[in-house]
N, C-alpha and C positions, 0 to 999 in steps of 0.2 A: 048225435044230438046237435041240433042246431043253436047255436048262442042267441042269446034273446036278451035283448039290455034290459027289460023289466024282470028279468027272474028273480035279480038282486036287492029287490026295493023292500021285499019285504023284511028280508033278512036284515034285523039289528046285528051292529057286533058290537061283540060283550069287550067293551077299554080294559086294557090291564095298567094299570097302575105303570107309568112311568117313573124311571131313576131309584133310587134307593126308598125301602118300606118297613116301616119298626112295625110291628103288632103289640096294642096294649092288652094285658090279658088283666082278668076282672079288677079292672080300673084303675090297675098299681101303674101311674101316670109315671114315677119318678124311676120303678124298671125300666120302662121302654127308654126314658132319655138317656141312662144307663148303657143301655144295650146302642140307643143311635151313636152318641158318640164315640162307645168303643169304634162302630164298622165309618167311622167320619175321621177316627185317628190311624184306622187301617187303612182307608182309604188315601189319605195323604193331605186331607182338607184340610186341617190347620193351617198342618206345614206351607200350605202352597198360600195362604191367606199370609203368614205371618212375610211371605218370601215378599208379596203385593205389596206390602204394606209402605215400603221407601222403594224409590227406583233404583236400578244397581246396573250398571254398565257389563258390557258382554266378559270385559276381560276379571271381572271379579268376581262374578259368576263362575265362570272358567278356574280359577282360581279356585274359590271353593269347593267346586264340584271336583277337583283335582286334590286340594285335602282329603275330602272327607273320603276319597276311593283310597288314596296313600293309607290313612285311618285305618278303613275297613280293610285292606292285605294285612296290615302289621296288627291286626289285632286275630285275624284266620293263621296266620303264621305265628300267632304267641299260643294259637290255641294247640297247632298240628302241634310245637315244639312239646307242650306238657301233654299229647295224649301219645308221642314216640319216645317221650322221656330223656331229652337230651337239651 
């Protein structure tokens, strides 16, 4: 078949909703905000909002993101120690 630049004109395309999408089901408005912000806190939005919110230099950044990994081992290591029992 031959390509024909008009075959396309007619054809709408159907938009899919871009980025994230809560459905309100019959009218209960304060579920869906519910349900958005759980998948806004899963998603990392706050967090990354609160991070904006002062400027912070690379090496404290670094820093922190250097705690909070030190945190996260020593708290998987407190967990292996109580589920080998020693």
């Amino acid at each position: 078949m031959r390509y024909n630049k008009y075959n396309n004109r007619n054809k709408q395309k159907q938009e899919q909703p871009q980025g994230m999408t809560v459905v309100v089901r019959n009218g209960d408005v304060n579920g869906a905000l519910r349900v958005l912000k759980k998948k806004l806190m899963k998603d990392g939005f706050f967090q990354e909002l609160r991070e904006r919110t002062f400027y912070e230099s690379r090496g404290t950044k670094r820093r922190k993101e250097k705690a909070a990994a030190t945190r996260r081992y020593k708290r998987k290591m407190q967990k292996r120690k109580e589920e080998l029992g020693y």
